[in-house]
N, C-alpha and C positions, 0 to 999 in steps of 0.2 A: 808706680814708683819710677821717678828719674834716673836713669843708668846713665854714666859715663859715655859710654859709648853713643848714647842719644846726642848730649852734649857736644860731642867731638863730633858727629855729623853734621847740626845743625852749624858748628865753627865752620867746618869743611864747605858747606855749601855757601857761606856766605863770603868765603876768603875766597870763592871761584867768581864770588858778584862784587866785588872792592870796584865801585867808583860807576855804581850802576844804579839807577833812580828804584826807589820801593817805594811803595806806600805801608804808612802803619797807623795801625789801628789800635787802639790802649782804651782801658779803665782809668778814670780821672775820680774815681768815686762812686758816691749814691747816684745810680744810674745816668753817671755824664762818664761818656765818650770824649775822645779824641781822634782824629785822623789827619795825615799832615805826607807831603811828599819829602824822600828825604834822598843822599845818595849816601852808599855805603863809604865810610872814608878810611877805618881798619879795623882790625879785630887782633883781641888780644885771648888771654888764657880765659876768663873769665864773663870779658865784658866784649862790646863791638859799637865802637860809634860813629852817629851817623851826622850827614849836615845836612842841616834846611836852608836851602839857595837861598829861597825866597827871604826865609828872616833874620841872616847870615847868622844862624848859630849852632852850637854843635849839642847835640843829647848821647846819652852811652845810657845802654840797655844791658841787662843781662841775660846769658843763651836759656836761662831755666826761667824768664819769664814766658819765652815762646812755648818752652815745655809744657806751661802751666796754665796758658790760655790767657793769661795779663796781659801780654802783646802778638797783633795776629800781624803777619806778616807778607806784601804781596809783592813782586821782581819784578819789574818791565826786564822783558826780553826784546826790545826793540821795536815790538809791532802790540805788544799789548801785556797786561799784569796777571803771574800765575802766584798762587799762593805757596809759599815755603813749607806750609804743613797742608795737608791735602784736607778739604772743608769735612768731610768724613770723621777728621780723627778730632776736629775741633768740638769743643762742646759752649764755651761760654758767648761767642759772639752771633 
């Protein structure tokens, strides 16, 4: 079950990553994938969206799709990409 307090972490962490390259990984369907580099540009109450340099355009996600395994999420810290939810607690990718 999703709690609040899940929610309000996963915001927290990604309002300390505003304007730092991810990679994300998503469900497009009957087993088609996406993945695409993006940088974080803000977060709001609900949603957080990102831009693709590369395709100049912007997508908004919501924090309970990462809850929920729809989108997996990974940070470059500068030297290399660590995943926002630890691969442990993930189940669908």
């Amino acid at each position: 079950m999703i709690c609040k307090d899940d929610i309000s972490n996963i915001k927290t962490e990604l309002d300390e990553n505003i304007g730092r390259k991810i990679i994300i990984r998503g469900a497009m369907g009957r087993k088609k994938f996406f993945e695409e580099e993006a940088v974080i540009e803000n977060t709001y109450p609900n949603i957080f969206i990102v831009k693709n340099e590369e395709k100049e355009t912007n997508a908004s996600y919501r924090y309970t799709d990462i809850l929920t395994n729809e989108l997996q999420i990974s940070i470059f810290n500068g030297e290399e990409y660590f995943p926002l939810i630890p691969a442990t607690l993930r189940t669908k990718f």
